[in-house]
C-alpha positions in Angstrom: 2.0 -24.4 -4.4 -0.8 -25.1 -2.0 -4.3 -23.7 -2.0 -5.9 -22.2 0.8 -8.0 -24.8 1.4 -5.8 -27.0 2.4 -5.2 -24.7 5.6 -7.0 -26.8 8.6 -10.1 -25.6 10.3 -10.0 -22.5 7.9 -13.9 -21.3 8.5 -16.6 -21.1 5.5 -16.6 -17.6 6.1 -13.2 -16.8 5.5 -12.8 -19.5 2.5 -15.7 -17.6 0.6 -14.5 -14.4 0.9 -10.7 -15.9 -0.6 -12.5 -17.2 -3.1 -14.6 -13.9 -4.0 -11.2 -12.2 -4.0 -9.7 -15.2 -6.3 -7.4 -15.6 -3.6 -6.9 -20.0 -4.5 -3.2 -20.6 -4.1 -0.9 -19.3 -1.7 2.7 -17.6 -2.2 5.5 -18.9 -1.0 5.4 -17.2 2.4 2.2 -17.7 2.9 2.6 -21.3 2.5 5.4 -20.8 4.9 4.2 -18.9 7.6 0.3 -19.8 8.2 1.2 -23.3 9.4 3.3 -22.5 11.7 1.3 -19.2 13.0 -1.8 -21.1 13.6 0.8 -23.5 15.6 1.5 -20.6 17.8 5.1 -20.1 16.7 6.9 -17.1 16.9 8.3 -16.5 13.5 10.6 -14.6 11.8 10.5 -13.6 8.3 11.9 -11.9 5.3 10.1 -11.2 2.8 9.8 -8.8 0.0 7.1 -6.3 -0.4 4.7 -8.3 -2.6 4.9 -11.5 -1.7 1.9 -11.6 -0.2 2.9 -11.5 3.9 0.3 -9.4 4.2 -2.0 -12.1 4.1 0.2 -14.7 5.5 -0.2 -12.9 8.7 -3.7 -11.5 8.6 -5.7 -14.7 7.8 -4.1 -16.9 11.0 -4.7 -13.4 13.3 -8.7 -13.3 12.0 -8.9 -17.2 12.1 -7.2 -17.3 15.8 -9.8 -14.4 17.2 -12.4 -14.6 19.1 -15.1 -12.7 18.0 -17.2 -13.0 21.6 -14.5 -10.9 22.8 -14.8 -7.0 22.0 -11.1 -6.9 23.0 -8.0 -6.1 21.1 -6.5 -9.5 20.4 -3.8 -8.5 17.8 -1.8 -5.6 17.7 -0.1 -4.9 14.0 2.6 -2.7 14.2 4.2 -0.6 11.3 6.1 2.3 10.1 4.0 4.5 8.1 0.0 5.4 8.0 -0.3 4.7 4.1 0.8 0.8 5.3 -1.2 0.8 8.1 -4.5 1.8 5.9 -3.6 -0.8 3.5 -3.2 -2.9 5.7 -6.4 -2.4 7.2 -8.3 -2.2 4.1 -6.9 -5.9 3.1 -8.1 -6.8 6.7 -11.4 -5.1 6.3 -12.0 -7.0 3.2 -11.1 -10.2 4.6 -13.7 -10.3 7.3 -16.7 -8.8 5.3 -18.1 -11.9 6.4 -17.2 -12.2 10.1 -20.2 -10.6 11.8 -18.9 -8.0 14.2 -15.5 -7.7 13.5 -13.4 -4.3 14.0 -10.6 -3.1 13.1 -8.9 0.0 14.7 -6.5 2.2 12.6 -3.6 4.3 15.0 -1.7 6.3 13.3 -0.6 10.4 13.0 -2.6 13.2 11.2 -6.0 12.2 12.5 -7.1 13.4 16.3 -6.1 11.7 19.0 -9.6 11.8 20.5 -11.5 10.4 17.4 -9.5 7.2 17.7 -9.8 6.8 21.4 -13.3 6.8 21.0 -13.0 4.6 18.6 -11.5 2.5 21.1 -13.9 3.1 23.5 -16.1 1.1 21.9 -14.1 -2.0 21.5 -12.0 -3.8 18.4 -10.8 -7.1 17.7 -7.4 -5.9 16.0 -5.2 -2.7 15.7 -2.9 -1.7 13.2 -0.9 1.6 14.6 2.3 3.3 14.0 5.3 3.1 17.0 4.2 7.3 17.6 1.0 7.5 17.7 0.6 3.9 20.1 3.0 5.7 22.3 0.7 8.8 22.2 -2.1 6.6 23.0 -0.2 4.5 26.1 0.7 7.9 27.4 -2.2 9.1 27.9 -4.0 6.0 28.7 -6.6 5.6 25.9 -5.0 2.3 25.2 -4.7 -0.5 26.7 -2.1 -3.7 25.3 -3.2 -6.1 28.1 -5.9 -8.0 26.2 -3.2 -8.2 23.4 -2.6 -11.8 22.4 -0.4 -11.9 19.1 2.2 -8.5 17.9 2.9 -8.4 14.4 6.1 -5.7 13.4 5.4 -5.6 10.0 8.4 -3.9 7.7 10.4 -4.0 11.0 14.1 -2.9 9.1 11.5 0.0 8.0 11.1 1.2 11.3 14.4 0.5 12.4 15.8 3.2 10.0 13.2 5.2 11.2 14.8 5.1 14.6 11.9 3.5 16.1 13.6 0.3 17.7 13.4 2.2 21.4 9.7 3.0 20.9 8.8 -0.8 19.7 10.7 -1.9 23.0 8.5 0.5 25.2 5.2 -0.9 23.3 5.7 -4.0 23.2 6.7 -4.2 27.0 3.2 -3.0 27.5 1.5 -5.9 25.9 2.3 -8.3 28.9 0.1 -11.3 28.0 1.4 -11.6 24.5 1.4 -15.5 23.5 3.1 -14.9 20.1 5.3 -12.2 18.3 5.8 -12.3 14.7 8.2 -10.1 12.5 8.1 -9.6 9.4 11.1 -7.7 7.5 12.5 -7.2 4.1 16.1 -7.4 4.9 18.0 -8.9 7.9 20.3 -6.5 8.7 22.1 -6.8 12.3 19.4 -4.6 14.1 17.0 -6.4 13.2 18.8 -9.7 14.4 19.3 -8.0 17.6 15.8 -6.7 17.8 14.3 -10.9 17.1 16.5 -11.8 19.7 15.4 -9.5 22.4 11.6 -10.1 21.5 11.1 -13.5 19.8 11.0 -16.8 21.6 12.6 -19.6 19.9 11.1 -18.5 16.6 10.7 -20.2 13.6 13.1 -18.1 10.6 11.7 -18.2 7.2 13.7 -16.2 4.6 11.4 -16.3 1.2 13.1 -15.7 -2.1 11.5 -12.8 -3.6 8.7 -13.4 -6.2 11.0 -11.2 -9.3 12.1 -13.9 -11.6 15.8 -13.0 -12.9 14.8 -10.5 -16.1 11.1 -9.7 -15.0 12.4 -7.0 -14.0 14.2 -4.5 -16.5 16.9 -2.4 -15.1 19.0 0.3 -16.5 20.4 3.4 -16.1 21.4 6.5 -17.9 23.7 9.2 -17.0 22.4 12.7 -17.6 23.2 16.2 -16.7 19.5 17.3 -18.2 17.2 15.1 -15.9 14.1 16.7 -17.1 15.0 16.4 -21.2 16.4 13.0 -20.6 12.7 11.7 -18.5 11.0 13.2 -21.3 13.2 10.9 -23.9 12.2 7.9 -21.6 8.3 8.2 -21.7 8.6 9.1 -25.4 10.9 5.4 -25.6 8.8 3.6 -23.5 5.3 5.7 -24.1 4.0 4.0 -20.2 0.2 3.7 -19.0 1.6 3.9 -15.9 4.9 5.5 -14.6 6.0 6.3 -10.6 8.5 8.6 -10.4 11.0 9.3 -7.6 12.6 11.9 -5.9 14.7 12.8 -2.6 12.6 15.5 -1.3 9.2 16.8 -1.0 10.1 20.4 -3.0 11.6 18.4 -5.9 8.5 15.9 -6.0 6.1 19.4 -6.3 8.8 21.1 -8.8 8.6 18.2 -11.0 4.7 16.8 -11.1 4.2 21.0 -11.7 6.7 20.3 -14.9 5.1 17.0 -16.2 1.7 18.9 -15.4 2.6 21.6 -17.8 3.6 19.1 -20.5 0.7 17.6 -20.4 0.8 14.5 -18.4 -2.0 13.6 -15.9 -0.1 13.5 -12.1 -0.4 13.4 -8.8 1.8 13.6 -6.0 2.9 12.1 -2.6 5.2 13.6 0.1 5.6 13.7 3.3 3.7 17.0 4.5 0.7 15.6 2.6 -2.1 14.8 5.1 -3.5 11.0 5.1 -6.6 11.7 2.6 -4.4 13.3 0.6 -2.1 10.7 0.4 -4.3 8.1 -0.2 -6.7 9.7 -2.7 -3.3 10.2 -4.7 -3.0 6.4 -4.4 -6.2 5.6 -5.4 -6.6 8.1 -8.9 -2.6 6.1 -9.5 -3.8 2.8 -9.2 -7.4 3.6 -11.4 -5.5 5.8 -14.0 -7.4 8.7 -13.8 -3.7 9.7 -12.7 -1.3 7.4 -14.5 2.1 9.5 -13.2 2.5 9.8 -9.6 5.6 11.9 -8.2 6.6 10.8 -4.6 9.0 10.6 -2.3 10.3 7.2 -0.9 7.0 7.4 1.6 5.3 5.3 -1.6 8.4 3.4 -1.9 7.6 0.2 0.7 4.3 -0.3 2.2 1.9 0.7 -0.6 0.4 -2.1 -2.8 0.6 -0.7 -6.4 0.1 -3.5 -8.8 0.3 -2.9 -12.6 3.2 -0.3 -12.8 4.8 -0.4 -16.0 7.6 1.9 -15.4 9.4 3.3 -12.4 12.1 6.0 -12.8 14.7 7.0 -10.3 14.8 11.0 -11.3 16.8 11.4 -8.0 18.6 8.4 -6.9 18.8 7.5 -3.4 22.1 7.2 -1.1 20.8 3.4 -0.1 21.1 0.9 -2.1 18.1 -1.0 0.0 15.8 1.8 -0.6 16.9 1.7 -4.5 15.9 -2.2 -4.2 12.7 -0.9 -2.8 11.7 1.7 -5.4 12.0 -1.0 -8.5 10.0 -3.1 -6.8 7.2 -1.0 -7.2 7.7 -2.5 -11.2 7.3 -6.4 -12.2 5.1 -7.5 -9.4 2.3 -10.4 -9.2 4.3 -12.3 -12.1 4.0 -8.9 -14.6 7.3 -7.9 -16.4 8.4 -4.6 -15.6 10.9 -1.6 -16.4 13.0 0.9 -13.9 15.4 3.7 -15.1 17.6 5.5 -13.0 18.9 8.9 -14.3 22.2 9.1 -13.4 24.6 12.8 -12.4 27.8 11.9 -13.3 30.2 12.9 -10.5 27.5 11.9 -7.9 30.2 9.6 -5.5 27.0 8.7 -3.2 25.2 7.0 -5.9 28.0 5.8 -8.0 26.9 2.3 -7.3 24.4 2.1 -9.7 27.1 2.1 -12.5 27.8 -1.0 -11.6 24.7 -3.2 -10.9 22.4 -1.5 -14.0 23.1 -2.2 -17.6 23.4 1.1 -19.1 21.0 2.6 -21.4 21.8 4.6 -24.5 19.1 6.8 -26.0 18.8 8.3 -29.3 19.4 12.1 -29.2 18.6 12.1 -32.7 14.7 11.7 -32.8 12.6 14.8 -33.3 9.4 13.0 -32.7 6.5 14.4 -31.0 6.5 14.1 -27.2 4.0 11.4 -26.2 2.3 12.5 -23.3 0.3 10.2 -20.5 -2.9 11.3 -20.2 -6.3 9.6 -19.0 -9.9 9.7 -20.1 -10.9 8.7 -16.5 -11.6 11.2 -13.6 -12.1 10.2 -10.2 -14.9 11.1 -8.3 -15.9 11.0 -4.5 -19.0 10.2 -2.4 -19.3 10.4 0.9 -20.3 7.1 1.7 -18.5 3.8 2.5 -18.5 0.5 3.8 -20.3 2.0 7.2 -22.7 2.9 4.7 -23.8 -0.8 3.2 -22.7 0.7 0.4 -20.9 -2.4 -2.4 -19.9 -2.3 -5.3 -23.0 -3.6 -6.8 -25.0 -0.9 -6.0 -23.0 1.8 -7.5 -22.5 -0.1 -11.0 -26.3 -1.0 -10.9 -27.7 2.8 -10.1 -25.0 4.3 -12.5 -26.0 1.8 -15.6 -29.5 1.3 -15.1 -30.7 4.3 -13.6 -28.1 6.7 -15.0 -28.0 5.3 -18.3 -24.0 4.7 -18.1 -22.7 2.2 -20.3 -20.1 -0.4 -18.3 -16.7 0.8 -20.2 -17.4 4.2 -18.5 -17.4 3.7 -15.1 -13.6 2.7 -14.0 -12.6 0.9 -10.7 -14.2 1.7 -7.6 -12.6 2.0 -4.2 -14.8 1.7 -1.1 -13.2 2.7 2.0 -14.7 3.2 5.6 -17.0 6.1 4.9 -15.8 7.0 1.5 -15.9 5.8 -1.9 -13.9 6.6 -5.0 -15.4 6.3 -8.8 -13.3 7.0 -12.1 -15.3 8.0 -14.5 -15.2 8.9 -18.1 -14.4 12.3 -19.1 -16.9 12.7 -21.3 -19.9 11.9 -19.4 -18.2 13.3 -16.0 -20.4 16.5 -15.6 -23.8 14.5 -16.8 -23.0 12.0 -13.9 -22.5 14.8 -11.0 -25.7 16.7 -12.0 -27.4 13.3 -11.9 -26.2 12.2 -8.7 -27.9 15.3 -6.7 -31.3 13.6 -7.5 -30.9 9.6 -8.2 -30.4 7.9 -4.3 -28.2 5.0 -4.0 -30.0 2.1 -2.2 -32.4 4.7 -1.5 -30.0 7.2 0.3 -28.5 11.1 -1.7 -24.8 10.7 -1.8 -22.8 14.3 -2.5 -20.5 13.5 -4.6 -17.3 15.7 -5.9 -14.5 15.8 -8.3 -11.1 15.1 -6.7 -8.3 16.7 -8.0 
């Protein structure tokens, strides 16, 4: 595989922060797609969720702008606002070292107004959702004419969504557009139709996903007592980490409530969750101060969960794509990984699993203690970001020197716009928020809070 160094012109900037990030050799699409982006094709892809497209598109749209200009230059496109903040958050990341540089985030469930002043003030790229650009174009507090490359990023997504009007209608308003790129997991017809009616002459690249044959453990168990038969699969498989899905947002709340009362340390995500909700249930997932999350196919695509030993299919969906989806969530970045599907016999809709899983036996027999997944981290807040100046250096050097915290104790930490996100050890949890009302951070009083 080649390294990124071998990408021409690629600026010192951009090359020190992929190696900070111990980004050195690129995936297959990557490999693929840079090239011929930088060549100012039009491309079509498919590609898997976690085979790094991300990053295949981002780093040819930062190396390609120009930073004199406080225009919008590249308009990313997808179909949820957890995708488009993760997104944006890779982005952000990416040009640390690009003096200037903004990124816009359009998407529902924040004001309309707070993002057209944002606007206002100018950005380099935008990543939006199809509703909330519309919103925007509607009522003119955006303007696509300054837009030089589109990116429709899990475009089959949207299409289910029953976006493929509303891309048409934004898209048409980007008028000086030199390039269009799309990026989807499947190639269904719609989206073939879709390429041809926006894609000029593009370049196809169809990547074979990054699961090796048996990475990935599959299986599935039929049950007519789902919530004794999950509770025989943690005790099997006793998980640090385990995502759990279900159909609908009242079964996700019924269930985490269940696993809560057992024991287990969860969180949830739905679709009536607002976005800080949502992502501070991604974030307490992904350091394991939260180590089950419960969610509805919103966490399916889109969200970039390494690390996840287990994924469970408590309700199994009518779509075989979406079931593709959910495991995927399991085995990624070269890991191995397991899924279970629980299985209601007499269920016609989802009968197809029968007969692409192996099936899994489990011992009714054992009387063993239920093993529970619990953490000893808790994650805590403070509001201050990246705005801020705030890095990660700072926070590990006040907590150990100043605070007296010993490394092991002090978990991952997430820095977001004007946010940041600790875990912390149990034990030493209350100590650290009395602390924190007197010792200053680079000089500065953070508040800081427990998030539940």
């Amino acid at each position: 595989m080649a390294t990124f160094n071998t990408i021409p012109n690629l600026p010192k900037a951009l090359s020190d922060t992929l190696h900070a990030q111990q980004f050195t050799t690129m995936t297959m699409v990557q490999e693929r797609s840079i090239p011929l982006i930088l060549q100012g094709k039009d491309l079509l892809v498919q590609s898997k969720t976690g085979s790094g497209k991300t990053l295949a598109f981002a780093l040819p749209s930062l190396m390609m702008t120009n930073l004199e200009k406080n225009t919008p230059q590249t308009l990313i496109i997808t179909p949820t606002r957890e995708l488009a903040e993760q997104i944006a958050v890779q982005i952000q990341t990416l040009a640390a070292a690009l003096p200037n540089f903004k990124t816009v985030t359009l998407y529902g469930g924040v004001p309309l107004r707070n993002q057209a002043n944002s606007l206002d003030k100018g950005a380099h790229l935008l990543i939006g959702t199809p509703g909330r650009l519309l919103d925007h174009l509607s009522k003119g507090t955006l303007n696509l004419g300054s837009i030089e490359r589109i990116v429709l990023d899990e475009a089959d997504r949207m299409l289910e969504m029953g976006f493929y009007d509303d891309i048409l209608k934004i898209v048409s308003q980007a008028k000086n557009t030199k390039q269009r790129l799309l990026f989807s997991a499947t190639f269904p017809d719609k989206i073939k139709t879709l390429a041809q009616t926006l894609l000029h002459e593009p370049e196809v690249i169809s990547v074979t996903p990054e699961h090796h044959e048996g990475q990935i453990e599959a299986y599935v168990i039929t049950t007519n007592n789902k919530p004794k038969t999950l509770q025989q699969v943690i005790n099997l498989y006793k998980p640090n980490s385990l995502l759990i899905f279900c159909n609908t947002k009242a079964d996700t709340i019924a269930l985490a409530q269940r696993l809560q009362q057992d024991g287990h340390a969860v969180t949830t995500i739905h679709g009536d969750l607002e976005q800080e909700a949502r992502q501070e249930a991604i974030i307490k997932f992904s350091n394991g101060s939260s180590p089950v999350l419960v969610a509805t196919d919103v966490a399916s695509r889109g969200i970039d969960i390494d690390n996840v030993e287990l994924v469970v299919n408590y309700d199994l969906p009518f779509d075989k794509e979406v079931y593709t989806h959910r495991i995927g969530r399991t085995g990624r970045a070269g890991s191995s990984g397991r899924a279970v599907s629980l299985y209601t016999s007499g269920s016609t809709k989802t009968a197809y699993i029968l007969d692409e899983t192996k099936k899994l036996e489990l011992d009714n027999t054992q009387s063993s203690r239920n093993f529970t997944i619990g953490s000893h981290f808790k994650t805590i807040a403070l509001n201050g970001g990246k705005k801020q100046k705030l890095r990660k250096g700072d926070i590990l050097g006040t907590f150990c020197k100043e605070m007296g915290l010993e490394a092991e104790q002090i978990g991952t930490i997430t820095l977001m716009a004007n946010r940041t996100y600790i875990a912390i050890d149990k034990r030493v949890l209350k100590n650290v928020l009395k602390m924190l009302k007197s010792v200053r951070i680079k000089k500065r009083k953070y508040i800081a809070w427990v998030v539940d």
